[in-house]
Steps between C-alpha positions, in 0.01 A plus 500: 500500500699827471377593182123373552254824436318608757144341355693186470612448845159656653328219262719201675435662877103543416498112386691396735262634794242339283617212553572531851150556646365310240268201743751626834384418822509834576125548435363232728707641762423888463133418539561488890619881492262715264397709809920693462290643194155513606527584884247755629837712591710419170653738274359282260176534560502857539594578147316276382157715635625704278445302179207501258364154475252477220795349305814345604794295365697315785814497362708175601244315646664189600169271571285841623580503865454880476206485252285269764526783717313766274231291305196638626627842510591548119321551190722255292875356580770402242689256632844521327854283514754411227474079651184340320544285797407747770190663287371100516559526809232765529275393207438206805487748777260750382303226292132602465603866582322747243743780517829376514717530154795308431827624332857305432712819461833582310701566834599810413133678362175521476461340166154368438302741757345774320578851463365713802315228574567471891413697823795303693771343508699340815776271571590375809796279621630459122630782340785478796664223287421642110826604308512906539432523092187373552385710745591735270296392247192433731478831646524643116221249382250589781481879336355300224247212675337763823222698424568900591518521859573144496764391780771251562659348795842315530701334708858456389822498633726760657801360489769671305812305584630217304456632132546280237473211714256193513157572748552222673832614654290811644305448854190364464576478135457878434594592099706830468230773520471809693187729584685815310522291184150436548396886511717521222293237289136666618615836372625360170201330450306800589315358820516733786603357870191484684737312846801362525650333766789284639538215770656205630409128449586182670413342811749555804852434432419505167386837487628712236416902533405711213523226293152500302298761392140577424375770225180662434444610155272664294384591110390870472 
């Protein structure tokens, strides 16, 4: 492990959440709590006003809790997640709907959405447990698939302690991220910080503060 290189070891963490939310009861279960992201008085919602519709790519989809929320109000959706088993999932969920795409990603790009091709791009409750290199590599592919003027909107994690370790050691299984490192990765992509901001997550006594973060960007 010691000598692995860094694309190595970033490979065997990215298959390894693969695998882990790959048919997870998680889904079923987060159904019951969509309004945390989609409350009238969420942060959530507020930045996501801010977003250009007419076409979006919901990145990490799971089976499209978030992507029910916004059918009628978009132009077209992309519904996007590197398990074939979760973009089923929504192939049965959004049957008969005329403008809903479906994409099995790379987990770590955009490969196989066209250049400059989107409006939007958001992930919620998912990017909080992707390996910090591909974040990385997300936020540098998104200067390639938005439009000008497109925007993006993540939320990832916050949580800066335990580097080097395994996510599921962190609270709430958190990967090693930060929101610096992610207005490092905007800037060296050459997207410009529309909003960023920080917050804790977990009900009570499981509340963890500062620990997630959410980040408005934009392509000039």
């Amino acid at each position: 492990m010691a000598n692995m290189s860094s694309a190595a070891g970033a490979e065997i963490e990215r298959n390894e959440i693969k695998q882990h939310w790959d048919h997870h009861p998680y889904y079923a279960s987060a159904e019951e709590w969509v309004h945390e992201f989609w409350g009238a008085d969420t942060r959530f919602l507020r930045l996501f006003k801010e977003l250009d519709l007419s076409s979006v790519l919901d990145l990490a989809c799971g089976h499209g809790r978030h992507s029910a929320q916004i059918l009628g109000k978009v132009g077209t959706i992309t519904v996007s997640d590197i398990n074939a088993s979760n973009i089923e999932a929504c192939k049965k969920r959004f049957s008969g709907q005329k403008n809903v795409k479906y994409h099995v990603g790379s987990g770590s790009d955009f490969k196989g959405i066209g250049d400059t091709s989107l409006t939007a791009i958001f992930c919620y409750d998912a990017m909080v447990h992707f390996e910090i290199a591909d974040v990385w590599s997300y936020v540098n592919d998104c200067a390639r698939v938005l439009k000008k003027g497109g925007r993006a909107l993540f939320h990832y994690s916050n949580y800066s302690a335990n580097p080097g370790g395994h996510y599921r050691d962190n609270p709430h299984s958190r990967t090693f991220c930060s929101e610096a490192a992610f207005r490092h990765f905007a800037s060296r992509a050459g997207l410009d910080v529309v909003c960023s901001e920080t917050f804790g997550w977990g009900a009570p006594g499981l509340y963890v503060p500062g620990m997630d973060a959410l980040t408005l960007l934009q392509k000039p």
